[in-house]
C-alpha positions as CSV (number, residue, x, y, z in Angstrom):
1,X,12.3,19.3,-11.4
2,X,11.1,15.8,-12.4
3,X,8.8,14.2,-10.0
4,X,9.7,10.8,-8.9
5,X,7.6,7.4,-8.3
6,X,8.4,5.3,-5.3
7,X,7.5,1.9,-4.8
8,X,7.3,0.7,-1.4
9,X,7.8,-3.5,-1.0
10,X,5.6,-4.7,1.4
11,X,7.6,-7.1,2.2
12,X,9.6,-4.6,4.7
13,X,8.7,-1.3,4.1
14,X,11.7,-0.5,2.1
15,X,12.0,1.4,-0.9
16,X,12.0,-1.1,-4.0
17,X,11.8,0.9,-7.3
18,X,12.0,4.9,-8.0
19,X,10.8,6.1,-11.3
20,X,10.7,9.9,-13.0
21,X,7.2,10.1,-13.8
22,X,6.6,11.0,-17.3
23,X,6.5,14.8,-18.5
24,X,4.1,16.2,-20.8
25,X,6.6,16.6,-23.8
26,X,7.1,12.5,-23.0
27,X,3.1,11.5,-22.6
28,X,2.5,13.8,-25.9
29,X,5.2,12.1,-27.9
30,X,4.4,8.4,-27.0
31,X,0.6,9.2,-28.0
32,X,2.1,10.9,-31.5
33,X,4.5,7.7,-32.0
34,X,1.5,4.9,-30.9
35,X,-0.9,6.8,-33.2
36,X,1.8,6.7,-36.1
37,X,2.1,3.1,-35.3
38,X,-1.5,2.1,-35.6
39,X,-1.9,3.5,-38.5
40,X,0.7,1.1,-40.2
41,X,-0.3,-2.2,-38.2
42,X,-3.7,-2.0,-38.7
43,X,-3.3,-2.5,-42.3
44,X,-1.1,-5.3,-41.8
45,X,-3.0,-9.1,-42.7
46,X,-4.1,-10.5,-39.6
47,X,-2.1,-13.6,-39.7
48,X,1.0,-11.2,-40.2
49,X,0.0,-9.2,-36.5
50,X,-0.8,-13.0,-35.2
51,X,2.7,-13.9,-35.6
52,X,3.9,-10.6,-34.4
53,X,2.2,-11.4,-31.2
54,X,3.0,-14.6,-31.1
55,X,6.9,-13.8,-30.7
56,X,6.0,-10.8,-28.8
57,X,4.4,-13.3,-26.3
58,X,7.4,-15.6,-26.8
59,X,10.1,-12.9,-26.1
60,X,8.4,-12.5,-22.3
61,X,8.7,-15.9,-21.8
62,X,12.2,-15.4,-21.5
63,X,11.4,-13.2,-18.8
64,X,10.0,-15.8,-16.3
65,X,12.4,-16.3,-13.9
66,X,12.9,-12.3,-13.2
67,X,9.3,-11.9,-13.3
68,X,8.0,-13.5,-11.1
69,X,10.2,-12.6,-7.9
70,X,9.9,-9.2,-9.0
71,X,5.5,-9.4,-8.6
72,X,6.4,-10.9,-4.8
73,X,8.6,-8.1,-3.9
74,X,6.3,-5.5,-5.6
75,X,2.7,-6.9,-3.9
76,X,3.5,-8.8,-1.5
77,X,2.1,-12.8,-3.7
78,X,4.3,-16.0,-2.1
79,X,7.2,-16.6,-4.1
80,X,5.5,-20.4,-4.7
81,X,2.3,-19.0,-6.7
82,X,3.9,-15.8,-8.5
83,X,5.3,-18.6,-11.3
84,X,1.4,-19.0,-12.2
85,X,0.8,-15.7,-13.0
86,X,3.7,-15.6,-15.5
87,X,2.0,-18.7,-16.7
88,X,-1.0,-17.7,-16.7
89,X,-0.1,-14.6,-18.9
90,X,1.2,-17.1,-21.3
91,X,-1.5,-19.3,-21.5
92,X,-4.5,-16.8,-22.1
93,X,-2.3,-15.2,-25.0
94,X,-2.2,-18.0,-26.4
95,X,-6.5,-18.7,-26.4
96,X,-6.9,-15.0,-27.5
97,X,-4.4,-15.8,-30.1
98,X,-6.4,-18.8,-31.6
99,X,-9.9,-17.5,-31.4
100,X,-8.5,-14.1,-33.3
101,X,-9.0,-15.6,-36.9
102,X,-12.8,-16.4,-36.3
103,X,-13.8,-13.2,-33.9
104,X,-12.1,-11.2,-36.1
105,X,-13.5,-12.6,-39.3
106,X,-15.8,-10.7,-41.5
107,X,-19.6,-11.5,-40.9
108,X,-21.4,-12.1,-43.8
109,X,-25.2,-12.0,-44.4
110,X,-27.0,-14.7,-46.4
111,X,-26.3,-14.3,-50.7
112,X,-28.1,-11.2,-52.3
113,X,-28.1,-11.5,-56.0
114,X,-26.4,-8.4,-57.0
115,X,-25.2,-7.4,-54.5
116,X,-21.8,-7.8,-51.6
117,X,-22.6,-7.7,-48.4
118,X,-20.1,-8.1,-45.0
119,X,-19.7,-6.5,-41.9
120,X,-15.6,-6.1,-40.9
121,X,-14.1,-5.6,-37.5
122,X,-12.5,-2.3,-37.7
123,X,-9.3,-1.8,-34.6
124,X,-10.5,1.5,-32.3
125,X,-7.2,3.1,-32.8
126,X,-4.9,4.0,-29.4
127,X,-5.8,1.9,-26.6
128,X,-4.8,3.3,-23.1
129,X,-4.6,0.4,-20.6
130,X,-4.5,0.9,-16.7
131,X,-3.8,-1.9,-14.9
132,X,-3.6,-2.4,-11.5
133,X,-1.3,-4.1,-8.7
134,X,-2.9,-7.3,-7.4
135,X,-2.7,-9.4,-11.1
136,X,-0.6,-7.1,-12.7
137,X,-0.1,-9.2,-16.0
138,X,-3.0,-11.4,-16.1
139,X,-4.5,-8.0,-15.8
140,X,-2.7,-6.4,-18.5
141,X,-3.2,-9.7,-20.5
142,X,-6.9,-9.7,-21.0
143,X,-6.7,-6.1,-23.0
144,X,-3.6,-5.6,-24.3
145,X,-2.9,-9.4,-26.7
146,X,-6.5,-9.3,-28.5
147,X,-6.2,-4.8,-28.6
148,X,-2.8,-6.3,-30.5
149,X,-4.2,-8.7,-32.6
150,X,-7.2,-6.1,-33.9
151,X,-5.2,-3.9,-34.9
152,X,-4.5,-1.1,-32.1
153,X,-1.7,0.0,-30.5
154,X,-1.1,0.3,-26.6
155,X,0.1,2.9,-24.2
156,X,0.1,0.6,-20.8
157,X,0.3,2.3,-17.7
158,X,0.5,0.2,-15.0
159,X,0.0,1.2,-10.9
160,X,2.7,2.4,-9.4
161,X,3.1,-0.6,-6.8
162,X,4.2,-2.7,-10.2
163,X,5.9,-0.3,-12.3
164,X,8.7,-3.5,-13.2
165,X,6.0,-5.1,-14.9
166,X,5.4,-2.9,-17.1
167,X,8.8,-2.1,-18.1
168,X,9.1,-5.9,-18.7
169,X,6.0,-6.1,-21.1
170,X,8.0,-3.1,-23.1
171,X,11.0,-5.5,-23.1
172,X,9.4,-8.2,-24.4
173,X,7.6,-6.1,-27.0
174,X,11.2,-4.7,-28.0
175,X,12.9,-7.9,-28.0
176,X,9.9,-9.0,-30.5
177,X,10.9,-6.5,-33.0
178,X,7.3,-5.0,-32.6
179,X,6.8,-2.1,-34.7
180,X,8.4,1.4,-32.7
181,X,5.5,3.0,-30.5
182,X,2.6,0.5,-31.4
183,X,3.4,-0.7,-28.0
184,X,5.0,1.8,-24.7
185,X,4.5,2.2,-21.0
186,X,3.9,5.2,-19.1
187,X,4.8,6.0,-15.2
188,X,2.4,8.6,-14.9
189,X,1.0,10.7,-11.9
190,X,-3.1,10.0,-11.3
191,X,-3.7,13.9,-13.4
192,X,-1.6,13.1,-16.1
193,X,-3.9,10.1,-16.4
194,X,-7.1,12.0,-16.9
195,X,-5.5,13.9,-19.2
196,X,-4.6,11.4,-21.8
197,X,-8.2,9.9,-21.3
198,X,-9.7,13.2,-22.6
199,X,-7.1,12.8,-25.0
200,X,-8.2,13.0,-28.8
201,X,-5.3,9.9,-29.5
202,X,-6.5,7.9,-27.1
203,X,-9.7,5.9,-28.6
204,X,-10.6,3.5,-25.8
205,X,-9.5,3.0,-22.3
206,X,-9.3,-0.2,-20.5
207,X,-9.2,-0.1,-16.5
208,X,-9.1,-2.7,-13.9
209,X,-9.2,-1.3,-10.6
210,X,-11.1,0.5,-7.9
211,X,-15.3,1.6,-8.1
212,X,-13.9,4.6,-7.5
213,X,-10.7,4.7,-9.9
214,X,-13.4,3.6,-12.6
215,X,-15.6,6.7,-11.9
216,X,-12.7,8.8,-11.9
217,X,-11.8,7.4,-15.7
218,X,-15.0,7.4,-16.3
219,X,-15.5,11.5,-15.6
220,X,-12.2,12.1,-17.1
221,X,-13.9,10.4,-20.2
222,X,-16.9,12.6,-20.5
223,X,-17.5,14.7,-22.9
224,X,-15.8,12.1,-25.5
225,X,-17.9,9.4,-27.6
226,X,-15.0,6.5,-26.7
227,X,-16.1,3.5,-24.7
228,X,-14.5,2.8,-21.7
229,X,-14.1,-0.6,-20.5
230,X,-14.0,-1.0,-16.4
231,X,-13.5,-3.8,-14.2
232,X,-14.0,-2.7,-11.2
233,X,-14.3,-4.1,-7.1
234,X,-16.4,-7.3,-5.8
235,X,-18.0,-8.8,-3.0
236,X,-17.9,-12.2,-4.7
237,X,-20.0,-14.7,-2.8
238,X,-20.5,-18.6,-2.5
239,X,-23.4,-20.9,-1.9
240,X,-23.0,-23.9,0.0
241,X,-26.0,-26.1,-0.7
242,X,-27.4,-28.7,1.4
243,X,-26.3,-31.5,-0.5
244,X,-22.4,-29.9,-1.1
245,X,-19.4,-32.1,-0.7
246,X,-17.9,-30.5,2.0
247,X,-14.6,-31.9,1.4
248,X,-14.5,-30.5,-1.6
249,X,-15.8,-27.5,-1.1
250,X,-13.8,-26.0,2.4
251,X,-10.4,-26.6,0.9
252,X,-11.3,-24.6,-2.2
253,X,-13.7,-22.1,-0.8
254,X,-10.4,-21.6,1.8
255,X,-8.2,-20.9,-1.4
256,X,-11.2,-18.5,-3.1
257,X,-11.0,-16.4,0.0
258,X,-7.2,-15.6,1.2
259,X,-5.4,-16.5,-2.2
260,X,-2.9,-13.4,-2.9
261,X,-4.0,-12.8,0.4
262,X,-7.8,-11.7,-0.5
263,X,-6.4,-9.3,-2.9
264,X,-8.4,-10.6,-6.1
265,X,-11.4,-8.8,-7.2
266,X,-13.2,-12.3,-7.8
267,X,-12.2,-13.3,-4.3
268,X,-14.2,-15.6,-2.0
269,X,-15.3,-12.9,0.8
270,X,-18.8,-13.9,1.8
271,X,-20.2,-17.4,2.0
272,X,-24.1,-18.4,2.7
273,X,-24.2,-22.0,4.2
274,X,-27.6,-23.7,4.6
275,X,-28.4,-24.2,7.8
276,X,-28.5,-28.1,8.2
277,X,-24.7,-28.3,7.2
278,X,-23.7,-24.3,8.9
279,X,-21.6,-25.9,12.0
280,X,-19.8,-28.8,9.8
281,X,-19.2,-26.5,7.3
282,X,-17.4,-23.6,9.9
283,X,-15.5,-26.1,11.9
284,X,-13.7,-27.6,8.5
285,X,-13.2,-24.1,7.2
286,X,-12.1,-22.4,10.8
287,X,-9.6,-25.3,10.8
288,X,-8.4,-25.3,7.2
289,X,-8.0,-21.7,7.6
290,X,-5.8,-22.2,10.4
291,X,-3.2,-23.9,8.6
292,X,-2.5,-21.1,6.4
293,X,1.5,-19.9,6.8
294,X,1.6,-15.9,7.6
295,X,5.5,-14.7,6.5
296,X,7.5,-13.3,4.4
297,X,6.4,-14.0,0.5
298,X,10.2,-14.7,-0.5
299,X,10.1,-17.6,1.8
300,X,8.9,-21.3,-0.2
301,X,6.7,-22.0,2.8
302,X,4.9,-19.1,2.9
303,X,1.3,-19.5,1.9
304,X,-0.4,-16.6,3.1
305,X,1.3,-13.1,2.5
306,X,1.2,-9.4,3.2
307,X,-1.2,-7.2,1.8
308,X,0.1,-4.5,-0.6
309,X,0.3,-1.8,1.8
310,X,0.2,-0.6,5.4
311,X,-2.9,1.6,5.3
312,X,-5.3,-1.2,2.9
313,X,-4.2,-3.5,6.5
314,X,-5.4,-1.1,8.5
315,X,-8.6,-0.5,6.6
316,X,-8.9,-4.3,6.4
317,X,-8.6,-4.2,10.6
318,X,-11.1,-1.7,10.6
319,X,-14.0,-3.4,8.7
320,X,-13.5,-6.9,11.0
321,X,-13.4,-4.1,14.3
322,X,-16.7,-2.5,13.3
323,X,-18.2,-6.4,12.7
324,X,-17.0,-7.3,15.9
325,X,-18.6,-4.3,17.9
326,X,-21.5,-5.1,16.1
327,X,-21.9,-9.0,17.4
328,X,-20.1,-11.0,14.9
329,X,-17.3,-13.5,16.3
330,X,-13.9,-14.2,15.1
331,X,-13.0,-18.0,14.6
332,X,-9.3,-17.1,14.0
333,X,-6.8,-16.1,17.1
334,X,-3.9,-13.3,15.6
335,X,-1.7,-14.9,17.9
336,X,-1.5,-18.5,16.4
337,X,0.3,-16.4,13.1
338,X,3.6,-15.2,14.8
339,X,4.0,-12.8,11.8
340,X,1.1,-10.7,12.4
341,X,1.7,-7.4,13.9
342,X,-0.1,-4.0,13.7
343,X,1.4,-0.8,12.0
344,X,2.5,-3.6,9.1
345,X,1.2,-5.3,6.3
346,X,1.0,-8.5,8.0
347,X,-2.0,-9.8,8.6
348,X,-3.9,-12.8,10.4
349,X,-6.2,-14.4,8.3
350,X,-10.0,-14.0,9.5
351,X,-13.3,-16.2,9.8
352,X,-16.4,-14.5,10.8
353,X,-19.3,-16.1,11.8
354,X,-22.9,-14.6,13.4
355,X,-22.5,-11.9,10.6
356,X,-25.6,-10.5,8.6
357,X,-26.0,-7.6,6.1
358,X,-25.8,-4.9,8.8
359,X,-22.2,-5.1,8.7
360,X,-19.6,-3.9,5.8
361,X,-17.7,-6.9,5.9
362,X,-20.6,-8.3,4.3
363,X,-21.9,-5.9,1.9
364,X,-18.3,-3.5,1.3
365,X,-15.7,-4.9,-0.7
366,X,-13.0,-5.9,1.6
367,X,-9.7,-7.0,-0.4
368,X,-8.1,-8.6,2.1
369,X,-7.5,-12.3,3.9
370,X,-10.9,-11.9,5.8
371,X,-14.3,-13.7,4.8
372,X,-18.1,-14.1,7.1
373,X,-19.9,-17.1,6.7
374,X,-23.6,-17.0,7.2
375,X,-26.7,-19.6,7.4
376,X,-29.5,-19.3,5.2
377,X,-32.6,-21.5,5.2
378,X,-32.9,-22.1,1.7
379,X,-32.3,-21.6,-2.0
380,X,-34.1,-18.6,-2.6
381,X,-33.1,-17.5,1.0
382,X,-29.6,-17.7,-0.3
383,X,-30.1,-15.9,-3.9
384,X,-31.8,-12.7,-1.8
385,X,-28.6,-12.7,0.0
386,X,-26.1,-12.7,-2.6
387,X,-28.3,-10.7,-4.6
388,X,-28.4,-7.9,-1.9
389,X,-25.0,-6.3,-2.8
390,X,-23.8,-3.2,-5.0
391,X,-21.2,-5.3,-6.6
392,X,-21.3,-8.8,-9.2
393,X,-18.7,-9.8,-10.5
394,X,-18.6,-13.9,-10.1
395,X,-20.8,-15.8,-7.8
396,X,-20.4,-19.8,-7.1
397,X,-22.5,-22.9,-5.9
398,X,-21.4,-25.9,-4.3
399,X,-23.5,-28.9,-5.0
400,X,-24.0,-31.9,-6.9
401,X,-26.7,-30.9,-8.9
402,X,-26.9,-28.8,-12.2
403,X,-30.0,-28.4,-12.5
404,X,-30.2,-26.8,-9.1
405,X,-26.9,-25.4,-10.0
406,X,-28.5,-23.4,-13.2
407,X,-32.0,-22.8,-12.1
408,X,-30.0,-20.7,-8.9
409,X,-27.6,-19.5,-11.1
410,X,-30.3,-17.6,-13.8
411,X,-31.4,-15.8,-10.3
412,X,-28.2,-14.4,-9.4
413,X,-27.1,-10.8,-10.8
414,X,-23.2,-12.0,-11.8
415,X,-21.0,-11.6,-14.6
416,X,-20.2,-15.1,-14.4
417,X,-21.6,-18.2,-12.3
418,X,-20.1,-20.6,-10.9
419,X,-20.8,-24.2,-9.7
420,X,-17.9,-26.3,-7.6
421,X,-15.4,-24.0,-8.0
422,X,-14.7,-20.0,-7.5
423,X,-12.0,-17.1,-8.0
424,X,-11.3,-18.3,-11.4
425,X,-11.2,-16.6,-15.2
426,X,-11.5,-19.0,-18.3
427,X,-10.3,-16.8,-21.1
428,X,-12.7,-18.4,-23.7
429,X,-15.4,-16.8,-21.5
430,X,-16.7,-13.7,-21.2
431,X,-15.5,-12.1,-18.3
432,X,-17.7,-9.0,-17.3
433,X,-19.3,-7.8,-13.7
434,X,-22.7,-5.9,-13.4
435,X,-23.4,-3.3,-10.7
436,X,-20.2,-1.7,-9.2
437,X,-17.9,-4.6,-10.4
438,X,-18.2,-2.8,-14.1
439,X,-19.1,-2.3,-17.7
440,X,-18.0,-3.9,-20.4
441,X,-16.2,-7.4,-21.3
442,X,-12.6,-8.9,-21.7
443,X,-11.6,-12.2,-23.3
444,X,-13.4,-15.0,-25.1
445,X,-14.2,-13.6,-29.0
446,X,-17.0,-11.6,-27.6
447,X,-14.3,-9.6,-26.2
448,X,-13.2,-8.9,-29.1
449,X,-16.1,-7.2,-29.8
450,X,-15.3,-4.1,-27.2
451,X,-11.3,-3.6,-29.2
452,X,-13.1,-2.7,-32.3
453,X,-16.0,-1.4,-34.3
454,X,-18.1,-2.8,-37.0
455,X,-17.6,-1.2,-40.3
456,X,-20.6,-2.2,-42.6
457,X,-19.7,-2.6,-46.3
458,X,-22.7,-2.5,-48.9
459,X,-21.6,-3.1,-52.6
460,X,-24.2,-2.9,-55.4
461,X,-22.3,-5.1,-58.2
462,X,-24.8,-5.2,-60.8
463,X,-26.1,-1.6,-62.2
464,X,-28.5,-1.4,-64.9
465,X,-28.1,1.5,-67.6
């Protein structure tokens, strides 16, 4: 009997999507087919598998207007920012598709008489792609485009809170005319997983997700000389300087924090405040938070909405309980959000204050609408802090001055740094984490660099008898 994938909405606990998971005759014949594939469109010119991805990419445009409902109903996003993501996916196609001719380029070493030198860019092969729930395309984006446009093929399996997204990426690919198997989804159960990461086919496996979904991949990985490229959780923080515009700094520190409701792995979710601005800085945020609309995600008004399941609330409810019993003070009352109600995904937003690294909420990663905001006396007072956590994924400062902004910034264990602004990716950067938040990097050409291997090509030209 086939087993059978549910998909619960959050939006009211109803059943959304059922999928037959795949069986092993299926998993085994879309690695055989994606392998076949590769082998073909990896010898295809690059400006051919450009174009290629440039319709591909095209054809899911069509898809917008499905899309995007269909990520609200699946995770829970407001209906107004869901469009973005759809966007989003668009746009950072589009970058990896420009900076593909030069990343990809041969590197050549200065003239040897006699001799032709060049190092080429060689695809890995089968790339297995595991994306998660909370960004499921921009996600998906960041691997599978430039694994594309190197010259592998993909076998996505997304989580199963967003199986639709998937099947719409296989659309697209189909509509496209891409090449048959250089490009399939799998719904497949968490063993089947770790099976086709031991897999021989599969040659590199990307994953966004969990710290402990990445050392499960990575486990299932070992005994295999593949790389494995993990994104994994954060406990992103933010540095509000003495000299910070305030004004612009609480509205968009507000938006880092309970975006997507908290649910972003570069989420705002602790913030160090120096001490001579700490109490303007918590009134403006307490009261910016405050305006945040708790509903259903459908509705155009909603800004703030569920979290993606019932049991992530109640671990969410959990982490503020313990930092409650353990002194800190909540700035937010449940009851001025109507919606909130235990046993649900509905959540009140939360502002913690009198917090300090005793507590989880400030040191375990959180994913969810709640951030604590703590003074600090100075700059290297506030680099200790954010550098006393497991995770480091992005970090941020808020001040006028770069030179501050840089000198703080070479101190801080992050994948990236920040300075006015947070809970952002720029695909022509590198975007990689150190500590728990991962291994590896995704995006900008050195990117690029992790979807393929360099082949070194030595060529004596002139022989003497």
């Amino acid at each position: 009997m086939t087993a059978i994938q549910t998909t619960i909405s959050p939006i009211d606990g109803k059943v959304l999507v059922e999928r037959p998971l795949a069986t092993p005759t299926e998993i085994d014949a879309t690695l055989q087919r994606a392998q076949r594939a590769q082998y073909d469109w990896r010898r295809r010119p690059l400006e051919e598998r450009i174009e290629a991805v440039r319709v591909f990419v095209h054809a899911f445009s069509y898809y917008q207007e499905e899309a995007a409902p269909e990520i609200s109903q699946q995770m829970g996003r407001p209906i107004r920012d869901s469009p973005g993501e759809i966007a989003g996916f668009i746009s950072r196609a589009q970058t990896m598709i420009a900076l593909a001719p030069e990343a990809l380029a041969d590197l050549t070493p200065p003239p040897q008489p006699g001799f032709q030198r060049f190092i080429r860019r060689e695809p890995l092969g089968v790339v297995l792609v595991l994306a998660p729930w909370n960004y499921p395309y921009l996600t998906a984006v960041n691997s599978v485009v430039p694994a594309l446009l190197a010259g592998n093929a993909i076998v996505l399996k997304h989580s199963d809170q967003t199986p639709l997204c998937a099947e719409r990426l296989t659309a697209a690919a189909k509509m496209a005319n891409l090449p048959e198997g250089l490009f399939a989804h799998l719904h497949a159960s968490h063993e089947d997983v770790a099976k086709m990461v031991g897999d021989a086919r599969v040659d590199f496996v990307s994953f966004t997700g969990s710290v402990e979904g990445g050392r499960a991949v990575h486990r299932a990985s070992a005994g295999r000389f593949i790389a494995v490229g993990l994104e994994l959780g954060g406990k992103d923080p933010a540095y509000v300087r003495a000299d910070a515009d305030l004004e612009h700094a609480v509205p968009n520190l507000v938006e880092g924090a309970f975006y997507n409701a908290g649910q972003s792995c570069c989420g705002i979710e602790r913030i160090y405040v120096h001490r001579d601005r700490f109490d303007d800085f918590v009134e403006a945020y307490a009261a910016q938070t405050r305006k945040l609309v708790l509903g259903n995600p459908m509705d155009p008004d909603t800004t703030l909405g569920p979290v993606v399941r019932t049991r992530n609330a109640q671990m969410i409810h959990d982490q503020v309980a313990q930092a409650l019993s353990q002194g800190a003070e909540g700035l937010i009352n449940s009851t001025d959000f109507p919606a909130a109600a235990e046993g649900t995904p509905y959540l009140a937003p939360q502002v913690l204050i009198n917090v300090d690294h005793t507590m989880d909420v400030m040191r375990e990663e959180t994913f969810g609408p709640v951030v604590g905001i703590q003074a600090v006396d100075s700059d290297q007072d506030a680099i200790v802090h954010m550098n006393d956590s497991a995770y480091g994924l992005t970090a941020s400062v808020w001040t006028p001055d770069v030179e501050a902004a840089l000198r703080i910034g070479e101190s801080v264990e992050t994948g990236t740094w920040f300075m006015n602004r947070c809970d952002y990716l720029d695909p022509e950067l590198a975007w990689t984490g150190v500590k728990n938040s991962g291994r590896g990097c995704t995006l900008s050409s050195v990117g690029y660099e992790h979807l393929t291997r360099p082949k070194s090509f030595h060529l004596r030209t002139e022989v003497k008898g």
